[in-house]
Structures are given as C-alpha cells and as structure tokens.
DOZA-733371 format. One record per residue (C-alpha): residue number from 1; x, y, z. Coordinates in Angstrom, 3 decimals, decimal comma. Last residue first. Layout:
N
     n         px         py         pz
   NUM          X          Y          Z
...
END
This chain:
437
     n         px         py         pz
   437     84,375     86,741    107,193
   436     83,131     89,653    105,056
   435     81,621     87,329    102,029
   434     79,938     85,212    104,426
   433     78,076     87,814    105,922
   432     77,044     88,846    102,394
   431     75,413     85,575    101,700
   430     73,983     85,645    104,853
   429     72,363     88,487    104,040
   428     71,072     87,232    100,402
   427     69,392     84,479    102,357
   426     67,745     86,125    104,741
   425     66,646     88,368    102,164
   424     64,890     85,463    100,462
   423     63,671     83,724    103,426
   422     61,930     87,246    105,006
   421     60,610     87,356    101,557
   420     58,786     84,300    101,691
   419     57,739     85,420    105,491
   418     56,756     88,601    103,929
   417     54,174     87,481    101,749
   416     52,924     90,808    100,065
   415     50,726     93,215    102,041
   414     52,494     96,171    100,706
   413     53,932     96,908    104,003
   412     54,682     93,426    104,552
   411     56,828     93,741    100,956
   410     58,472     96,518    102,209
   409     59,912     94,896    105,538
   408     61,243     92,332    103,247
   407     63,223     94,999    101,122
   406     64,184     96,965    103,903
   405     66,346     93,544    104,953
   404     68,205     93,385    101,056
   403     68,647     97,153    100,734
   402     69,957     97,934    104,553
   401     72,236     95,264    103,933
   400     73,941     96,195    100,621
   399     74,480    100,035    102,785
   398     76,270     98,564    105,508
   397     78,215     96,714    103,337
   396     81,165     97,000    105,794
   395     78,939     94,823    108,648
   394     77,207     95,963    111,812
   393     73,514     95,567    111,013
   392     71,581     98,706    111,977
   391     70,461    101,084    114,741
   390     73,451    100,254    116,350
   389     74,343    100,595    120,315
   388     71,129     98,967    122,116
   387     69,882    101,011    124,457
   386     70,623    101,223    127,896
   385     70,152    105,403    128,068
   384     66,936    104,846    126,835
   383     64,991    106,429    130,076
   382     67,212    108,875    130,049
   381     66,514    109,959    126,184
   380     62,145    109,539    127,586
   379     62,686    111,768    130,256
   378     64,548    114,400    128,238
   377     62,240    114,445    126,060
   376     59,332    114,361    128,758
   375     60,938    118,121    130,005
   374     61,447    119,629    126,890
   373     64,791    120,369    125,131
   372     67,040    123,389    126,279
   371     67,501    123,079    129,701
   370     68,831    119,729    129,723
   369     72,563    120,610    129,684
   368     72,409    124,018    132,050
   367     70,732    122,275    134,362
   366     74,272    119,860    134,525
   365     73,927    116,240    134,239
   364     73,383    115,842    130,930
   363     76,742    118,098    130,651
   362     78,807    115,822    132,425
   361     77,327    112,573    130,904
   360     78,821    113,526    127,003
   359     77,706    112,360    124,429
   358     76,272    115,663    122,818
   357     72,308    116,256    122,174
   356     72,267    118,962    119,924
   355     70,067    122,457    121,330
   354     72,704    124,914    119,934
   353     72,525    126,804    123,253
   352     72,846    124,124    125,658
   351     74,130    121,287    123,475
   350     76,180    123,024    121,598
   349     77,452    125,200    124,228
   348     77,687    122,541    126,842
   347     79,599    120,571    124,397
   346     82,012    123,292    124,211
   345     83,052    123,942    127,475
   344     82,923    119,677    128,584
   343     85,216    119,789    125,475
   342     83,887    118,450    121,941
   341     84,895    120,760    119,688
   340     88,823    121,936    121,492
   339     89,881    118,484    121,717
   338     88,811    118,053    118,327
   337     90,599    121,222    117,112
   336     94,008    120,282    119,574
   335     94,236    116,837    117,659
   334     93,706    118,596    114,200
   333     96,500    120,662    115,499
   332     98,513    118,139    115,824
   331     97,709    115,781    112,927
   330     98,578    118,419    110,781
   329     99,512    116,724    107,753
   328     96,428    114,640    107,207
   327     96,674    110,985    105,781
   326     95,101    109,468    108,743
   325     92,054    111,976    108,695
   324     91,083    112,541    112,046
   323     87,102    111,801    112,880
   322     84,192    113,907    114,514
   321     81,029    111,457    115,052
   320     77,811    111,706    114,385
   319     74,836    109,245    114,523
   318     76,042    107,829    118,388
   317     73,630    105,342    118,991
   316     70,883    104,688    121,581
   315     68,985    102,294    119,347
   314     65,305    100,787    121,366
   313     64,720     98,050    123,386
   312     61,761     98,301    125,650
   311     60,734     94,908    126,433
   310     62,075     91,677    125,473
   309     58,091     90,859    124,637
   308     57,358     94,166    123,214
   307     57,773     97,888    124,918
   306     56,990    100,938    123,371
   305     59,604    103,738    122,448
   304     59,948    105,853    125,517
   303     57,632    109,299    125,345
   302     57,562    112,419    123,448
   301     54,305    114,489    123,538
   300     53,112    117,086    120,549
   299     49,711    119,380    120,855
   298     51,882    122,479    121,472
   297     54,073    121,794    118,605
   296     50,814    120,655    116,233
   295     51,173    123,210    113,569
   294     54,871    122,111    113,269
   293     57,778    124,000    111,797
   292     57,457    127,878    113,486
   291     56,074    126,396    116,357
   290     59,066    123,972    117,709
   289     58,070    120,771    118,866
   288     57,633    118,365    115,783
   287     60,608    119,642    113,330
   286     62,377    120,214    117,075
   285     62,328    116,468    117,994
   284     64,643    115,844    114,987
   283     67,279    114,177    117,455
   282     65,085    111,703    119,538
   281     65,044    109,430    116,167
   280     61,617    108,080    114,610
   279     58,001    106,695    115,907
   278     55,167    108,670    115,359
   277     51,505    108,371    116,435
   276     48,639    110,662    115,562
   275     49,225    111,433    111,868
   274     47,657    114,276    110,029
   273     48,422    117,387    111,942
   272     50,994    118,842    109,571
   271     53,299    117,648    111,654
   270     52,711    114,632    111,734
   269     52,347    114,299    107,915
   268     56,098    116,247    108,021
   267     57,760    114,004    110,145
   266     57,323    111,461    107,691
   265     58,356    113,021    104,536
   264     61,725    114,164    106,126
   263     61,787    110,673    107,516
   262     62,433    108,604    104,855
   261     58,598    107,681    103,263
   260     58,191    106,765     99,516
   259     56,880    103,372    100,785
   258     54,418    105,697    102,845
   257     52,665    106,657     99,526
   256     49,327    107,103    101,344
   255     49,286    107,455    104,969
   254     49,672    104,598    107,600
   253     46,785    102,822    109,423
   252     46,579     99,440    107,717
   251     49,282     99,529    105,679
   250     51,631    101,581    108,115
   249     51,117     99,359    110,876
   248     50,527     96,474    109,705
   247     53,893     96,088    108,204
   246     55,877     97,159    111,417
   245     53,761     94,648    112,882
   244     54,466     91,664    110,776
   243     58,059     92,856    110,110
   242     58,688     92,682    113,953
   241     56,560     89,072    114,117
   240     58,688     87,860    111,554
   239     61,965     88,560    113,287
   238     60,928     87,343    116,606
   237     59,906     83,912    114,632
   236     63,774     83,876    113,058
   235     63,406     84,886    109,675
   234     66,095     87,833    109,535
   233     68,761     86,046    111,534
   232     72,082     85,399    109,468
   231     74,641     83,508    111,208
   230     77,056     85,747    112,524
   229     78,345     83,054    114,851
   228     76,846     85,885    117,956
   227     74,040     85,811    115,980
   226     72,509     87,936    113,014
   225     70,470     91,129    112,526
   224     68,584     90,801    115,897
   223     65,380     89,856    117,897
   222     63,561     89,530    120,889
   221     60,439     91,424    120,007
   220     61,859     94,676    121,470
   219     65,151     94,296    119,551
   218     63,204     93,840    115,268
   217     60,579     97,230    116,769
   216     63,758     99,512    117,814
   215     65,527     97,999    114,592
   214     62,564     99,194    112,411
   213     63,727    102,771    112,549
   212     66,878    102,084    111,276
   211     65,942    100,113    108,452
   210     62,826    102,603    107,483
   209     65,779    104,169    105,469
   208     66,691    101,472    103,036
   207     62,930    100,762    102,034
   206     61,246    103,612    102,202
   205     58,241    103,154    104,923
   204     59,555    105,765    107,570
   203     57,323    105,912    110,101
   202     53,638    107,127    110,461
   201     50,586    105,844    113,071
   200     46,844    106,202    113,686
   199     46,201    108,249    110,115
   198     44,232    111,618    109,956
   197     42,607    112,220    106,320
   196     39,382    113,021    107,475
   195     38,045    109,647    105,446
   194     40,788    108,200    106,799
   193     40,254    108,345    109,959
   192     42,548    106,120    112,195
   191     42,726    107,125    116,240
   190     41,090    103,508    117,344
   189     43,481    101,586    114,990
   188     46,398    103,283    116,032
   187     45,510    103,197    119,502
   186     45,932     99,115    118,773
   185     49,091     98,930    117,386
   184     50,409    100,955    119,966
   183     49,102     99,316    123,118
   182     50,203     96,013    121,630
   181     53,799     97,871    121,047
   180     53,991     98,764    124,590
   179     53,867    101,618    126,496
   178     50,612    103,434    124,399
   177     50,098    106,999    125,998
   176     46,622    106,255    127,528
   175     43,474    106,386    125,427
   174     40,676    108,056    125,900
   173     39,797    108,963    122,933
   172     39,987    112,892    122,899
   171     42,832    112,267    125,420
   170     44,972    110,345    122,997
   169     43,899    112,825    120,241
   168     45,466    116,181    122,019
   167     47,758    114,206    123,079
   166     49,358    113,922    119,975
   165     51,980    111,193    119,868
   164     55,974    110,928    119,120
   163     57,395    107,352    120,458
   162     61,152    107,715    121,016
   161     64,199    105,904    118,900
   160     67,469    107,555    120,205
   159     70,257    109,686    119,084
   158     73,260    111,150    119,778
   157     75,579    113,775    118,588
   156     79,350    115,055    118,589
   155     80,542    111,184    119,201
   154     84,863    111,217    119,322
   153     85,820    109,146    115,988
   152     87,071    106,486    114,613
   151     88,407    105,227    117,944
   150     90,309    101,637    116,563
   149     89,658     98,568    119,047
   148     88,560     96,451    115,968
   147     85,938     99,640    115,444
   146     85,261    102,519    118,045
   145     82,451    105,137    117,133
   144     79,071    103,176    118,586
   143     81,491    102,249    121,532
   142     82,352    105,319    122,247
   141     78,377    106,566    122,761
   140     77,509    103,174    124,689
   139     80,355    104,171    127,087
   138     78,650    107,538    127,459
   137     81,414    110,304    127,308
   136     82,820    111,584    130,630
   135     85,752    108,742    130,593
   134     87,139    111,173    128,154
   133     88,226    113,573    130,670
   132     89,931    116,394    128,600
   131     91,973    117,372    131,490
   130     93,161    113,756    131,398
   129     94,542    114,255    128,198
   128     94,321    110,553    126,489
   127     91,865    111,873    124,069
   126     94,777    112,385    121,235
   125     96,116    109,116    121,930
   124     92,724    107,042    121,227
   123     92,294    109,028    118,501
   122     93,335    106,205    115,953
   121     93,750    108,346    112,420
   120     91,247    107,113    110,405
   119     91,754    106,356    106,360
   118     92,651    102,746    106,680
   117     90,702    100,801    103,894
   116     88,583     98,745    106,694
   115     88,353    101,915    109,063
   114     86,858    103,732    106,218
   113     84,509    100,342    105,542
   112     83,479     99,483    109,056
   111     83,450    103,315    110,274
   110     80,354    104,444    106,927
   109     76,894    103,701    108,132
   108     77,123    103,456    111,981
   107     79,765    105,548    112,193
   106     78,742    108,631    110,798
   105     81,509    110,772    110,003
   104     82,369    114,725    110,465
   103     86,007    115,214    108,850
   102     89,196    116,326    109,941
   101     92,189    117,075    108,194
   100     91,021    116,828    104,698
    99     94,437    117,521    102,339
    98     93,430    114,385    100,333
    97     96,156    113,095     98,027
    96     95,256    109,248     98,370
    95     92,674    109,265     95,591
    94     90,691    106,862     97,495
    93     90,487    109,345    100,459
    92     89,253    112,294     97,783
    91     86,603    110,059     96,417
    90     84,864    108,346     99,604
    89     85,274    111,758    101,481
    88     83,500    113,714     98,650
    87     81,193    111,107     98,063
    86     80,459    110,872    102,381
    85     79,724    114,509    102,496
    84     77,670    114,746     99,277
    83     75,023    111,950    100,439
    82     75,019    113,726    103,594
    81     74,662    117,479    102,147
    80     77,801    119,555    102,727
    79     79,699    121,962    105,190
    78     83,024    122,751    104,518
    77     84,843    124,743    107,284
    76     88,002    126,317    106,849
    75     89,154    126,309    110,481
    74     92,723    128,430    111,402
    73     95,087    127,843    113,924
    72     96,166    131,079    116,107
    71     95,176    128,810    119,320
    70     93,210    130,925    120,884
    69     91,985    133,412    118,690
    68     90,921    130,674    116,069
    67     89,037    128,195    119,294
    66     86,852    131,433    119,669
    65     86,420    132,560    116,078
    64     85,261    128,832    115,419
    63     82,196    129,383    117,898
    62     80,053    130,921    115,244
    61     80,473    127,712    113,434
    60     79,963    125,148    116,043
    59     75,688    125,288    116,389
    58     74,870    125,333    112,723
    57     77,703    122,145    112,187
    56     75,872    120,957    114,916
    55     72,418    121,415    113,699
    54     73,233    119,629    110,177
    53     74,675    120,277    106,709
    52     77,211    117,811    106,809
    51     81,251    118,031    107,050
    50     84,529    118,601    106,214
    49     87,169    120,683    108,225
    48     90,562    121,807    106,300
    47     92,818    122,906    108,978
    46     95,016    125,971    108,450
    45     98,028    126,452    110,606
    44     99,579    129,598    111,417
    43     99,671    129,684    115,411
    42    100,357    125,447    115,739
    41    102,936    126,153    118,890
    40    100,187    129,115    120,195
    39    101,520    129,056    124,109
    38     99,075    130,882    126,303
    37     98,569    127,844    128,949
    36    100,874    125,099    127,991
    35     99,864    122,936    125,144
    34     97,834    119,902    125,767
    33     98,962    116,729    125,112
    32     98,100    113,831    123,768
    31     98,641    114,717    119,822
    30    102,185    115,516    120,944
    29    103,631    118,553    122,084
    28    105,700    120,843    119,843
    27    109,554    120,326    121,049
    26    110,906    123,578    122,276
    25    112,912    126,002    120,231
    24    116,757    125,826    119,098
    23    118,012    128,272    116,849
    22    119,514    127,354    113,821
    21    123,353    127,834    114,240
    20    125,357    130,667    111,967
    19    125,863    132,531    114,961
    18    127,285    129,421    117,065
    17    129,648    128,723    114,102
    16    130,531    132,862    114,507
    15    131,236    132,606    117,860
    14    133,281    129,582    117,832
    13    135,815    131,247    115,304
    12    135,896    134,487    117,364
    11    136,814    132,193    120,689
    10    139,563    130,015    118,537
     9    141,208    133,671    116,924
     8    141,110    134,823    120,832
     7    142,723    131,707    122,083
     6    145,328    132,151    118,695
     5    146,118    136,090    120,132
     4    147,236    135,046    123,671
     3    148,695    132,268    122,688
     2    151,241    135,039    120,567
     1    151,297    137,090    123,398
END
C-alpha cells in the first residue's frame, strides 16, 4: 500500500510539471518554403511596405486584401515620389533602426551602393520554392537586380528603349518607319517645321536624365561606358559619333528648351502633337497611346529602336525591383509577401489588368499577358528581348556618372565642342572608376 501511494504521489507530480510546460507547436517554415495549404504561421504580422508612386504600386494595392485574407499578415503600404522613396530609404537604413520590411528599389540607380553598405537581404533563398518557378523570369531581368552574386531584388517591371512616331506624318511624307539611326536622323529633317511649331525628333535633353536614353544610341554605334579593364570609354570614335547624333538631333530638329527636357516634358511635346519622332522607355507607352493623355493616341506607332553600325542595341532592363530589408524583423513573412507579389497569379494581374510589363516569360506568353498593350508594342518589347541589361554605367556613383557623361552630351546639344568635352568627362569618369576599384 504504501508503494502504492508514492507511484501515485510520482504520477501527480509529473502531471503537474507537464501542465506547467509551454506547449509545443510546429517549427515556422523558412524563407524557402511555402506554408502548407490553409496554415496562417505569420497570421498577426504587420509588414511595413515602401515604395514609389508608379503603375504598379496603382495596380498591387487593391490586390493587398487578397494576399491579407490569406495569410492573416498585414501590408501598410507607403507609396512615395522617387526622389522621396530613395531619401527615405537612404536615411532610415543609415540610421540602422529602420522597421522597413520591404521596399520597391531600382537597381540600376541605387543596388551597387545599398548592396555596397549591406542593407539587402539575399533572396536567393526565399525564391528557391520550386512552385514559385523562378527560372520563369527573363535571365536579362535577374541579372539587372543581382549584384556580386547577391539578388537585390525580384524585377516587378521592365523596360525598353522603342522608337515612338506619328504615322500620320510618316505617310504624309512618304517616309517609311526609320530602322536605323541614318533613317532617323534624316526623317527628322524632312518632318521639321518650325515655323508650325512641329519638330522631327524629341528626347530627353537634361543632362542626368537623357543618360539613359542615350545608351540605346552610345550600344548601336559600337560603344560602351568603359571596358572589360574598366578603362574609361567616353571618347572612343563610337562614342563621339553617339554624342554627335544625339546632339544633332535635338539642336537641329528638337524643340525649344530641350536641355530642360526629362521625359515628363518630352512625352508631353509629342503628345501634344508637336514632335514627330520619339525615342524613350517602352513603359510610359500609355502617356502616348491612351486618349484621355495624348491628342495624337490614334495617330501614335511604336517600333524597335533604330539600328546603327552594331545594329539594334537598345536597354532591356529591369527599372523596378521588390527588395528585403536585411535589418527587417519579419524576414518570413516579408519572404511569403514577395512570393505572394510577383507570382505567375499575380504578375498576370498586374500585367494583364494593371497594364505593367512584369519579368516574367510565363505570362508574355500567355494571351492573357499581351492583351493589354498594343499589338506593334508588343512587337517591338520582343523584338528587344536581347538587349543590353543597363541603361547606364554600372558603378556605386551611379548618380556622379550620369552628371559628368550628360554633361558632354549637353554641350553637343548646345553646339559646343563635344569632342573637348568628351576628353574632359572622360577624364573625370575614369577618375571615379579608379576611386571604386
């Protein structure tokens, strides 16, 4: 009896130690995988989401409700100018206390240096799902967003340089749509009248933006930023010749104040019916094409950029990319959000609905992908699918480069001697070459 009574006393003891126990629950998966179907493990989380004021912010928003009833993780979504975006992001990363979880970045401009001071989280993990099929996404897309084999960022939207023209005015002349920059200098000469105010070509003309508009021209006659021993090459004779031409063609046939010119200004004088040939990104097709924000939408044609003696070169670039914070405290969830944004489901939404061209080759591929841009933009994005991946020099002072090259290009515009001021700025890029190595 008296056993009998301590292996009871032992059994009450190791209930109660098993009562006061936290209870065990299932690991939360990884930033690589997906959670079972129906499970909620991040139910209760708030992400912070910063980015720009731009179609695919427009297009994702009312789609948030979707990804919140599904997952039980809430989006606060802070949408800001571009110039905004990146101070915010510059200022609250340095501080080192940012609560951003995920951001919208552009990796052209900005990857080099936020890579440089640490402030991505590597996604290569989180897009190791093979339900979520990375391989879909362009190569030339990823590689516009990956940096010292780091993935900055999964590309939300692309962006060529295409050749915008009126065929109204084409026709009226005779003329052919121009397929190589010969053909375009010269139908810009025949279709200038300035006396009516309508002027054969527009660009951007201001000096750091008309950069990445000029790189189409700077490829197609053979040239680059700097070689493969990143020795500066912004006088070479290809180099020249692009300046030369991009020059000419808005002094001699441009519109007044073009040096004033980023492409908000530009696309507007075409627009406004007083420009017959436009050069400038694939994505803001729909300032030119739709109605309600062009008085020449019905008039408008898209076509490849023109070819010069490398032939048709042209950017194919991802502009936007969405990034992980490294210092974010949700790094799950932010995994499952990104996942989530640019799906095959969700891309085709954006792209399909939202009308902004996504990376991935799954949805170009689809009717449902294509169906809502015009037929010969869609031709002329295919046809540029071999692009060149920047649109600018690849360096961390992105934005120091821009300065010192647009600066040559300006002078040609003004008529100046750009081959002294090709020297100059080839000098003050090298200079900064050597700085990074």
């Amino acid at each position: 009896m008296k056993q009998l009574r301590k292996l009871l006393l032992l059994l009450l003891l190791l209930s109660l130690v098993a009562g006061c126990a936290a209870p065990v629950s299932a690991p939360a998966p990884s930033a690589g995988e997906a959670p079972a179907a129906g499970e909620m493990p991040y139910a209760g989380v708030t992400l912070r989401l910063v980015g720009a004021n731009h179609p695919w912010q427009v297009a994702i928003t009312p789609l948030l409700a979707d990804f919140e009833a599904q997952t039980g993780i809430k989006v606060n979504f802070e949408a800001l100018g571009e110039d905004q975006l990146n101070q915010k992001l510059t200022t609250e990363f340095t501080a080192g206390n940012s609560d951003i979880d995920v951001f919208m970045q552009r990796p052209l401009q900005e990857a080099r240096v936020m890579q440089l001071n640490g402030w991505y989280e590597d996604l290569t993990n989180c897009v190791s799902d093979p339900d979520y099929d990375f391989a879909d996404f362009a190569d030339g897309a990823v590689g516009t967003t990956t940096v010292n084999g780091v993935l900055t960022g999964v590309p939300i939207v692309t962006e060529q340089e295409v050749l915008y023209y009126r065929k109204d005015l084409l026709e009226a002349a005779g003329l052919e749509v121009p397929k190589t920059l010969d053909e375009l200098k010269a139908a810009a000469e025949i279709l200038t009248d300035r006396d009516n105010e309508m002027y054969g070509f527009v660009a951007r003309g201001q000096r750091s933006p008309l950069v990445t508009q000029f790189s189409s021209f700077l490829y197609s006659m053979g040239g680059d930023w700097f070689d493969e021993n990143r020795q500066a090459t912004i006088n070479t004779p290809e180099a020249l010749a692009a300046i030369d031409l991009y020059g000419t063609l808005l002094r001699e046939y441009g519109p007044p104040g073009v040096l004033n010119m980023s492409w908000p200004q530009a696309v507007a004088i075409f627009a406004q019916g007083n420009a017959a040939l436009y050069t400038d990104a694939s994505s803001i097709y729909s300032n030119m094409l739709d109605p309600e924000k062009s008085a020449v939408a019905d008039k408008t044609g898209v076509a490849v950029f023109p070819a010069g003696p490398a032939g048709s070169i042209m950017y194919n670039v991802t502009s936007w990319g969405l990034s992980m914070h490294s210092g974010s405290r949700n790094k799950e969830a932010a995994c499952e959000f990104i996942k989530w944004a640019t799906s095959k489901e969700i891309v085709s939404k954006t792209q399909g609905e939202g009308a902004v061209p996504g990376a991935r080759e799954s949805v170009w591929a689809s009717p449902a992908g294509s169906a809502a841009f015009p037929a010969d933009w869609v031709e002329a994005v295919a046809a540029s699918a071999n692009g060149r991946g920047y649109d600018r020099p690849l360096v961390i002072a992105v934005t120091q480069a821009r300065d010192i090259i647009g600066g040559a290009v300006t002078v040609a515009i003004e008529g100046g001697d750009y081959v002294a001021a090709a020297n100059d700025a080839n000098a003050q890029f090298q200079a900064l070459l050597d700085s990074e190595q």
